[in-house]
Every structure is written in C-alpha cells, then in structure tokens.
C-alpha positions as a LaTeX table, in Angstrom:
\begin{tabular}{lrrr}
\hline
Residue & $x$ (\AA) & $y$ (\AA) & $z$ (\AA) \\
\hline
Unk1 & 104.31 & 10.04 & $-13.68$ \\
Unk2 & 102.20 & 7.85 & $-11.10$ \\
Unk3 & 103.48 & 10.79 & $-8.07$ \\
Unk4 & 103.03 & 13.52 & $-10.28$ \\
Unk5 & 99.16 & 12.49 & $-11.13$ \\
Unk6 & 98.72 & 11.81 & $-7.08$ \\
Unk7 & 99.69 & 15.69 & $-6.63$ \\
Unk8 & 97.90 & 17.15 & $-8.91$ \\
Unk9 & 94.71 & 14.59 & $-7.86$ \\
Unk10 & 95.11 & 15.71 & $-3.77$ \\
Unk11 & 95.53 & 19.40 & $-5.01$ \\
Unk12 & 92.07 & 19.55 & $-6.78$ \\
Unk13 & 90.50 & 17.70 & $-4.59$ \\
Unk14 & 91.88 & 20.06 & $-2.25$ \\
Unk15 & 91.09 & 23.05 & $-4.48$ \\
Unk16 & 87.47 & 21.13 & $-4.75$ \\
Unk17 & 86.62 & 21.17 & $-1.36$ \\
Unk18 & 84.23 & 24.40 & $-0.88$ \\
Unk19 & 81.87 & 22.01 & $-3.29$ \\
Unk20 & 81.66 & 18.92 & $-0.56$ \\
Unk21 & 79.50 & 20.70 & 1.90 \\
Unk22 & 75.50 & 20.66 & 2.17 \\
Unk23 & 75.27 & 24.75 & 3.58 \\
Unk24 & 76.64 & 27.60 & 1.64 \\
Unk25 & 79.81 & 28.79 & 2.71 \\
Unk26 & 82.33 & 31.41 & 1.87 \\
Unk27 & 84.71 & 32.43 & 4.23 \\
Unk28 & 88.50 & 31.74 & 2.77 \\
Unk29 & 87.11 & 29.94 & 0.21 \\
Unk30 & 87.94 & 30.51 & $-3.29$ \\
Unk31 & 85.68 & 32.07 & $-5.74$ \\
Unk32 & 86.71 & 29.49 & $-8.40$ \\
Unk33 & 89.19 & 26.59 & $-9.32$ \\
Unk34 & 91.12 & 25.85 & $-12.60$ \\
Unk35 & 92.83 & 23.17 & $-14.49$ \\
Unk36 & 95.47 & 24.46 & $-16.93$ \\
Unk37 & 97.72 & 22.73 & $-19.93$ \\
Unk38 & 100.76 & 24.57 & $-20.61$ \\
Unk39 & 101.36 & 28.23 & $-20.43$ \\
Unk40 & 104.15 & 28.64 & $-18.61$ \\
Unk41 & 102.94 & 27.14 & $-15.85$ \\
Unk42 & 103.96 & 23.49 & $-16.76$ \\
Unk43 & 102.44 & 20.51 & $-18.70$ \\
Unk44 & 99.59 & 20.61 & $-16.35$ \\
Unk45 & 98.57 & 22.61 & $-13.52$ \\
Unk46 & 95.62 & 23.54 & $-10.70$ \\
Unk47 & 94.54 & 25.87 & $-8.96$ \\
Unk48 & 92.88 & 28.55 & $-7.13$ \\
Unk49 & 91.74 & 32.23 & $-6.90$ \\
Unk50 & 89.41 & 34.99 & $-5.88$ \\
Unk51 & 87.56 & 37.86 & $-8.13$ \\
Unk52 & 87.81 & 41.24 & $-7.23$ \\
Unk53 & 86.73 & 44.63 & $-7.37$ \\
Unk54 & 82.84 & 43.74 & $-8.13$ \\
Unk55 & 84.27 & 40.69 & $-10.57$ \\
Unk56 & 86.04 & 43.44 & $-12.92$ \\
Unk57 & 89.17 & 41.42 & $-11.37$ \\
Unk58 & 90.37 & 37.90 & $-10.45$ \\
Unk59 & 93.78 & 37.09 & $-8.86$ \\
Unk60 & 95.16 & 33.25 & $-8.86$ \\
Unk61 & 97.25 & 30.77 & $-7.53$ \\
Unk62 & 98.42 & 27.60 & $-9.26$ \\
Unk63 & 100.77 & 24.60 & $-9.01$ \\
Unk64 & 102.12 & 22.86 & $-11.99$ \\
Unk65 & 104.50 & 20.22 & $-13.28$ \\
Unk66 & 106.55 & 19.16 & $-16.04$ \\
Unk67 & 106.75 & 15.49 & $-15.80$ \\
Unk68 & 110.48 & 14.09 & $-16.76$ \\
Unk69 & 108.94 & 12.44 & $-19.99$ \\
Unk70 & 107.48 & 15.57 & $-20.99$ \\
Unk71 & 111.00 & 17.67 & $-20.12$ \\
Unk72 & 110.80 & 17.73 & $-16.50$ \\
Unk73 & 111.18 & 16.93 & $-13.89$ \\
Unk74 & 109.80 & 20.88 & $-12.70$ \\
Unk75 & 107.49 & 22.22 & $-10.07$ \\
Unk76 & 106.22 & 25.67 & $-10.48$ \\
Unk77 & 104.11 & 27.52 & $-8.35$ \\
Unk78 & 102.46 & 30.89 & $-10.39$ \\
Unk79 & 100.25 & 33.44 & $-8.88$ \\
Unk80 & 98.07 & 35.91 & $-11.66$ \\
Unk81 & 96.69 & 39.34 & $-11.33$ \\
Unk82 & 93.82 & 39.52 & $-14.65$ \\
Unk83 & 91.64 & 43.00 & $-15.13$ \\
Unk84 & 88.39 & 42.14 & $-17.30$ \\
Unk85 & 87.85 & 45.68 & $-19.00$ \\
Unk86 & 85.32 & 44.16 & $-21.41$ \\
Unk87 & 82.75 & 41.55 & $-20.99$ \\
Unk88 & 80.47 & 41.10 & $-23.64$ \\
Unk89 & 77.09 & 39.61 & $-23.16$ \\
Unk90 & 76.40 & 37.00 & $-26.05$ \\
Unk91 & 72.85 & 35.82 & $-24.12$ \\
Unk92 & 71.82 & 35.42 & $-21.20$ \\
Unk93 & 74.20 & 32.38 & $-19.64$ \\
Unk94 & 76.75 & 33.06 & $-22.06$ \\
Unk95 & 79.38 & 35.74 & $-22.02$ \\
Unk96 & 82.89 & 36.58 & $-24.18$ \\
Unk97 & 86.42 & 38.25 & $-22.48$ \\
Unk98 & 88.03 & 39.24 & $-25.41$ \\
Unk99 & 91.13 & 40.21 & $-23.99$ \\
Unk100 & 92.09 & 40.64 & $-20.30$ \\
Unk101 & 95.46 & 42.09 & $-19.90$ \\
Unk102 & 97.49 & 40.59 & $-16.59$ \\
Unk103 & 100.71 & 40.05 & $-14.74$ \\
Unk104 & 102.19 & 36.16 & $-13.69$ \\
Unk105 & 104.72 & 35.45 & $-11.22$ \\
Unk106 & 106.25 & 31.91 & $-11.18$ \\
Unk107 & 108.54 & 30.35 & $-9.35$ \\
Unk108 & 110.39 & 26.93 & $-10.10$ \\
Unk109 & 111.58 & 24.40 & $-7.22$ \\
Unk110 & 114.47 & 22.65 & $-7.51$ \\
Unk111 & 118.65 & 22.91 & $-7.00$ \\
Unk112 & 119.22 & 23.73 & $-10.40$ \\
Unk113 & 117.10 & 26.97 & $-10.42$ \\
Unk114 & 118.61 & 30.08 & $-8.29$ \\
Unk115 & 116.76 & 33.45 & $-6.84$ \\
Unk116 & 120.19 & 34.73 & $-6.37$ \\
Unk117 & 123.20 & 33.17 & $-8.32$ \\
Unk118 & 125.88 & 31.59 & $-6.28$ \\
Unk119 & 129.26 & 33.02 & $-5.63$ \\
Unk120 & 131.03 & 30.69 & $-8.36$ \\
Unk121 & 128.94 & 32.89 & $-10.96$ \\
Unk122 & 131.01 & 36.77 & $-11.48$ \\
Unk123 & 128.82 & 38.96 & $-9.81$ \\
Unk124 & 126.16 & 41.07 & $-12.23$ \\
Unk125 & 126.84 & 38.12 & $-14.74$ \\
Unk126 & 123.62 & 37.45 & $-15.06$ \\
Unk127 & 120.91 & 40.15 & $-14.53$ \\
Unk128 & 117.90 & 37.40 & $-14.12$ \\
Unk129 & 116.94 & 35.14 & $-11.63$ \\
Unk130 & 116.71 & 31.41 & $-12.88$ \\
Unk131 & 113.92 & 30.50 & $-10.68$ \\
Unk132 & 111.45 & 33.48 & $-10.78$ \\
Unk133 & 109.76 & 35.13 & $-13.96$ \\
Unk134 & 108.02 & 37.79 & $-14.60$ \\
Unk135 & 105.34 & 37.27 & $-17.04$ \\
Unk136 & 102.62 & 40.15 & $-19.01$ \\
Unk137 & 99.97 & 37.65 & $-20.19$ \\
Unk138 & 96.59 & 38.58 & $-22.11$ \\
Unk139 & 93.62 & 35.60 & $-21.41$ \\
Unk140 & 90.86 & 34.87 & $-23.84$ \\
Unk141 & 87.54 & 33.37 & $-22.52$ \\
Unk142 & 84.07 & 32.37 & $-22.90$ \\
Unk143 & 81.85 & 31.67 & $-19.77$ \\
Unk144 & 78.96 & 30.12 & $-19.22$ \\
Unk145 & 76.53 & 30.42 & $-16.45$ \\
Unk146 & 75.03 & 27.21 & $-14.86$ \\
Unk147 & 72.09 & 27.04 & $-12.64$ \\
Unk148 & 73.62 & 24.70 & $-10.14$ \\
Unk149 & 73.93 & 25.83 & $-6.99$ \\
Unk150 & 77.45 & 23.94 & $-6.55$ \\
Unk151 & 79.12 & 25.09 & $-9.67$ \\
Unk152 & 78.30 & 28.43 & $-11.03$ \\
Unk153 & 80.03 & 29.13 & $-14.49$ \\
Unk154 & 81.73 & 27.07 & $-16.76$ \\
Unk155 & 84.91 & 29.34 & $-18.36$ \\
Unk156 & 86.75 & 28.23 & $-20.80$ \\
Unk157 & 90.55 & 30.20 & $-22.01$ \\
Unk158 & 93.20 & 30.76 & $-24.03$ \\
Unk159 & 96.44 & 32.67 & $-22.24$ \\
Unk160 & 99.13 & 34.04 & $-24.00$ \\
Unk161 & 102.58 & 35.39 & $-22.24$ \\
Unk162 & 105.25 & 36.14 & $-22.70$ \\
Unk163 & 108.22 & 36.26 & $-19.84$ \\
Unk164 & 111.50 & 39.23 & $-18.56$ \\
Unk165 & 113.42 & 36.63 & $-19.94$ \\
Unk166 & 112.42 & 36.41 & $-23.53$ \\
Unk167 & 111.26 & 40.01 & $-23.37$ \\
Unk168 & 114.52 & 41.42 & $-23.23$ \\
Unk169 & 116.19 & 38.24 & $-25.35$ \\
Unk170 & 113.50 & 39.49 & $-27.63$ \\
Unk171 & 114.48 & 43.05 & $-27.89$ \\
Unk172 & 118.45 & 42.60 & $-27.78$ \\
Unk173 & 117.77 & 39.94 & $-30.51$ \\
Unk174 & 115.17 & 40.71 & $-32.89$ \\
Unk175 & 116.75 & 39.55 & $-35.91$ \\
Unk176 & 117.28 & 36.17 & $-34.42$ \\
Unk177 & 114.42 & 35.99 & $-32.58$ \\
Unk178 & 110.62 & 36.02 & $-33.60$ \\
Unk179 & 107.08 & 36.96 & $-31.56$ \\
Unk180 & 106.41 & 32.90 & $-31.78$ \\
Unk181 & 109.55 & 32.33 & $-30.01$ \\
Unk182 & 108.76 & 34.16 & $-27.43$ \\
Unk183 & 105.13 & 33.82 & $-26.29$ \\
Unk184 & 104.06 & 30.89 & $-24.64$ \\
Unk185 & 100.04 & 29.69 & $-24.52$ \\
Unk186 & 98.24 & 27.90 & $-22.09$ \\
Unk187 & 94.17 & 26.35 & $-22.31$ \\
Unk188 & 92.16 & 26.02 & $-19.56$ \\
Unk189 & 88.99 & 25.50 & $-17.51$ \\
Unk190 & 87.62 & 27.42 & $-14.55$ \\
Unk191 & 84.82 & 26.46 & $-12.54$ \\
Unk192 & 82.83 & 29.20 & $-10.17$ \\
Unk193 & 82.17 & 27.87 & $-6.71$ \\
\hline
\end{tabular}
C-alpha cells in the first residue's frame, strides 16, 4: 500500500506541476488534472488532459491502481474522449453537465492480462482481449469557477460505463444478467490549470 500511495503521490505532483511556476505558461501543459475513485479505472487514480474544440470537448489520460487489499494488485492506464453538448449556466461561477456522452480505453499491466491470447488458448476461443477494454461512459458534473489565477475551476463528477466485455455478456445474457451488473461508476475531482 506504502508503493502504491508513493505512485500515485509522484504522479500528481507530476500532473501538478504547470501550478509551481511564477509566469503563465501553456505549452504541453495540460488544461486540467483529476483525482478519480473507482470507475473502471481502479480504486484510485490521476491524471491528466486537454479540452478541445472551444471547451465543447476534453480528452484524458489517467493511471490507476487496485491495491492487493482492495483486489489487486492492478495497474491500469485509461485514456477518455468526453463531448459536453449541454452546459447549463446555474450563475455566474457555477455551471451543470448533465450528461456528456464519451469513449474509455484502458489497459491493464501485468502477466496475467493478454492483448493477444497465447498459443495454449484454441485460436478464436476467446473473441476479447484480457488486457484492453473498450468502455461508452456518460459523466455527470458541476463546475465551479475560481478567481485564482493558479487554479481555475473546481469540477466535481459522477461517471458511469459500462465495458465490450459486459456489453456483449449483457446482451447474450439478459436473463442472468442485470443493467447494475454491468455498469461501473467512478467520482471525481478536476482542477483547471
């Protein structure tokens, strides 16, 4: 648990670095940085992204893990594609994403997870790859705007996915199986930079 905390401490101090300077830069920088419990991409996880398309966008990158006490021990790195159709203006700092429809990719490390099965598997026995998903996930959030010059919105979210995996599972199985089953959510916190 100790190593697991170190990582995820270096990454956001990593992830927080754009904030340690006295001039305004932007460069490769990333628009914001997020923390994130659960969601399919692990107990906890950081990260990174940019927004796009005049902010009616954002695309992401974040590391988690799944510490052994918690199920583990699992690594996943995700990356996220979000479109914000709708943002509602509550006042004048404070605005609502009711739903912003998106894609996830994520990727688990380790010996036990395969992009293509090895040889001592029949070939076309199994149709997925154990260590990559394909995720359609919706997001939830309320933002608010801060006058610091550091920091520039607080958002707070909800994410719900659901993965190919338990897509199809879902489908073949629907008797068996219900929507619960099946979608996974995730809180977190993103911070503007």
């Amino acid at each position: 648990m100790k190593k697991t905390f170190r990582i995820l401490l270096l990454l956001l101090i990593g992830a927080a670095a754009p904030l340690c300077h006295a001039q305004p830069k932007k460069g490769i920088y990333p628009d914001h940085i997020t923390t994130q419990y659960a969601g399919s991409t692990g107990w906890l996880a950081v990260g990174a992204g940019y927004d796009l398309f005049r902010q009616h966008a954002r695309i992401g990158l974040q590391y988690g893990v799944v510490p052994e006490e918690k199920g583990g021990k699992l690594h996943i790195v995700s990356t996220s594609f979000f479109y914000k159709p709708c943002v509602l203006k509550v006042s004048d700092r404070i605005s609502l994403n009711p739903l912003d429809p998106g894609l996830k990719i994520s990727y688990h490390f380790g010996e036990q997870f395969y992009v293509n099965w090895p040889s001592r598997f029949p070939k076309g026995y199994y149709w997925w790859s154990s260590a990559l998903r394909l995720h359609l996930a919706t997001e939830s959030s309320i933002t608010y705007q801060l006058k610091s010059t550091r920091i520039k919105y607080v958002t707070t979210y909800l994410q719900l996915n659901s993965n190919d995996l338990y897509l199809v599972s879902y489908i073949l199985n629907a008797r068996s199986l219900s929507l619960p089953d099946i979608v996974k959510a995730g809180i977190g916190i993103r911070l503007g930079i």
